[in-house]
C-alpha positions as CSV (number, residue, x, y, z in Angstrom):
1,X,119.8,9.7,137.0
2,X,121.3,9.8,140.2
3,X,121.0,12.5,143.2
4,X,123.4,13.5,145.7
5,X,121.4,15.7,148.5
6,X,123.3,18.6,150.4
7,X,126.3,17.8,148.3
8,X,127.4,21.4,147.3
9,X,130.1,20.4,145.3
10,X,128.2,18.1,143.1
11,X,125.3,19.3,140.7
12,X,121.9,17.4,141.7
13,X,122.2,14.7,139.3
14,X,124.4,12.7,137.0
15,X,123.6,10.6,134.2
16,X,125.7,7.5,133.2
17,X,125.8,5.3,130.6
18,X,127.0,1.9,130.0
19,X,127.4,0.1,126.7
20,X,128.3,-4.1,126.2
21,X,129.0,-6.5,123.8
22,X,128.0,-9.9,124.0
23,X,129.5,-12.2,121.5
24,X,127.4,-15.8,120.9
25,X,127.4,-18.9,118.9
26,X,124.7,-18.9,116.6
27,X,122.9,-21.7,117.9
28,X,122.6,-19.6,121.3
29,X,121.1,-16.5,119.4
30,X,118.3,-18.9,117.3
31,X,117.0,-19.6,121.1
32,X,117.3,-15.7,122.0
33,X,115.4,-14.8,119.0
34,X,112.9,-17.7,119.8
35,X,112.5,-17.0,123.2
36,X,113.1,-20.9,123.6
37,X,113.4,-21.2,126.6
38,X,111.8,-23.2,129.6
39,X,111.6,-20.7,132.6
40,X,112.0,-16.9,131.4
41,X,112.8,-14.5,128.3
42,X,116.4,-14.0,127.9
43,X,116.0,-10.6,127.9
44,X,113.9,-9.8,130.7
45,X,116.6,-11.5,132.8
46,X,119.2,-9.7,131.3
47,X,117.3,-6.2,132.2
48,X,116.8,-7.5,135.9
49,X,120.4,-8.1,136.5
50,X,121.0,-4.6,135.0
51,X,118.4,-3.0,137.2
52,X,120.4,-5.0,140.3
53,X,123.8,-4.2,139.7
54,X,122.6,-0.4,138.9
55,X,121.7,-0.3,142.9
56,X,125.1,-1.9,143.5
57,X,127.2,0.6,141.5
58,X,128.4,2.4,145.1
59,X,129.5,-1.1,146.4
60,X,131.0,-2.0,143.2
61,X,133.0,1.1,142.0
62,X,135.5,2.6,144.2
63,X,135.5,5.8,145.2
64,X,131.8,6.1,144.0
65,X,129.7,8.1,146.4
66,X,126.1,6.6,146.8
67,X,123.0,8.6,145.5
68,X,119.2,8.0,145.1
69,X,118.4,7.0,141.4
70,X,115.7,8.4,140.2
71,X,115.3,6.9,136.8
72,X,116.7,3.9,134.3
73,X,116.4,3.5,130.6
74,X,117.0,0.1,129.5
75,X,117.9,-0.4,125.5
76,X,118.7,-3.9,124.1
77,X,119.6,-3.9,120.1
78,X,120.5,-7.1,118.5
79,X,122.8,-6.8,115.6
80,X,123.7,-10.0,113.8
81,X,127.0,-10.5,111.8
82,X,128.2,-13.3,110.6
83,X,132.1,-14.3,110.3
84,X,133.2,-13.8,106.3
């Protein structure tokens, strides 16, 4: 949620929500649902750099005006298909 303060022509806040698709070989999903690695879970990076670029969105979208957020909801699901 995001609020823009004395704005009268904008309700107090707005909600947003993004959605991706990230397409890997299936060697790189064994070590993501290991947790193989060295230094840090995958994931927890993955949810950092959302965090991040959620307090970049006025830099990164034009014409965005910037607001306080007041709240984020992180949801990772892992769906595995294989090729037929």
């Amino acid at each position: 949620m995001i609020e823009f303060p004395n704005q009268p022509d904008f309700p107090e806040q707005h909600t947003a929500v993004a959605v991706g698709t990230i397409n890997m070989s299936q060697q790189a999903i064994r070590v993501l649902i290991e947790n193989a690695t060295e230094k840090a879970s995958i994931l927890t990076i993955a949810r950092v750099a959302a965090i991040q670029s959620i307090k970049q969105t006025a830099n990164l979208i034009p014409l965005h005006l910037p607001g306080r957020i007041i709240g984020v909801q992180l949801i990772s699901i892992l769906t595995l298909s294989w090729p037929a």
